[in-house]
C-alpha positions as MATLAB code, in Angstrom:
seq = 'XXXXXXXXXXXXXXXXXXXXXXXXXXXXXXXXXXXXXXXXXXXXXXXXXXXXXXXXXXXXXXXXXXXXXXXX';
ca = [
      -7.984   11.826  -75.154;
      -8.672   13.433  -72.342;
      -5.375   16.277  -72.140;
      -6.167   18.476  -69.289;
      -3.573   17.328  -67.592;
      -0.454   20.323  -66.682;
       2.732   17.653  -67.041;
       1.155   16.887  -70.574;
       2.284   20.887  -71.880;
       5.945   19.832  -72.366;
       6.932   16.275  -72.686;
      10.097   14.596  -74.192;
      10.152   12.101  -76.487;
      12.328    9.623  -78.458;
      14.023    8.635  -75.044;
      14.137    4.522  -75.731;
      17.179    3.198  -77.117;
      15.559    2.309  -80.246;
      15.907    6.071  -81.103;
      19.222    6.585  -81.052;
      19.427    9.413  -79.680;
      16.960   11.671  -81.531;
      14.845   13.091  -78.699;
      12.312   15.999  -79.235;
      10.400   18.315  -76.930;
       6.595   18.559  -77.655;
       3.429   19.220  -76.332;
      -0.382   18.810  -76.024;
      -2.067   22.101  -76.903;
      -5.034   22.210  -74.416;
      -8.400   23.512  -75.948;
     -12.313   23.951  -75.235;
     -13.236   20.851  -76.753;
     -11.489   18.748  -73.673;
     -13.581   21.171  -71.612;
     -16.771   20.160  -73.619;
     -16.408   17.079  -72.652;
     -15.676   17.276  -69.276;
     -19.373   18.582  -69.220;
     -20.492   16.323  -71.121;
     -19.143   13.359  -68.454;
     -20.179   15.287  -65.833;
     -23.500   16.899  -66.607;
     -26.624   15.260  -65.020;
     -29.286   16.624  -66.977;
     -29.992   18.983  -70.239;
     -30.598   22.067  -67.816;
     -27.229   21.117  -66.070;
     -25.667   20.731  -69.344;
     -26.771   24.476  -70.888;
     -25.992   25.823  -67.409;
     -22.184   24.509  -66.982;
     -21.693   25.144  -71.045;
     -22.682   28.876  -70.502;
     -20.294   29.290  -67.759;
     -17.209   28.521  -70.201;
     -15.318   31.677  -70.271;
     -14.530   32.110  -73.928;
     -12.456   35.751  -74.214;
     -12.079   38.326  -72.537;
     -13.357   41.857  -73.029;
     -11.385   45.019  -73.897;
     -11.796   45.866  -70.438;
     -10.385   42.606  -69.320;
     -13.711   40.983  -68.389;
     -14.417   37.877  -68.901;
     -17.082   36.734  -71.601;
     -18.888   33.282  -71.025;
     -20.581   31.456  -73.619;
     -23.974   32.298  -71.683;
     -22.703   36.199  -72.790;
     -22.860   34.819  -76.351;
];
C-alpha cells in the first residue's frame, strides 16, 4: 500500500455506527520503502534505477547537508 499520500498522517477511525462510539485517531507512518517503490514503478531501466535510488536523501549531515544514498 502505496501511503505517500499527506491526508493519510492523521485519520479517524471507528466513525460507523457499529462502533458505538469508540473513535480513535491514527496514522500511516510514511517511510523509504514507499519511496523504493515509487522507483521501482517508475524506473525505465537498471541505469535509471541506480541513478534515482542514489538520489534518495537518507540523513542529513552535522552540518545540515543532505546525504543521498549515492553518498553511501
Amino acid at each position: 500500500m502505496d501511503t505517500n499520500d499527506r491526508f493519510l498522517r492523521k485519520i479517524t477511525v471507528g466513525q460507523s455506527p457499529t462502533e458505538k462510539g469508540h473513535t480513535r485517531e491514527c496514522q500511516f507512518d510514511i517511510s523509504v520503502a514507499s519511496e523504493i517503490m515509487a522507483v521501482l514503478a517508475l524506473t525505465t531501466s537498471l541505469s535509471d534505477m541506480r541513478e534515482r535510488l542514489g538520489r534518495m536523501v537518507v540523513a542529513s549531515d552535522f552540518a545540515g547537508n543532505p546525504v543521498t544514498a549515492e553518498d553511501l
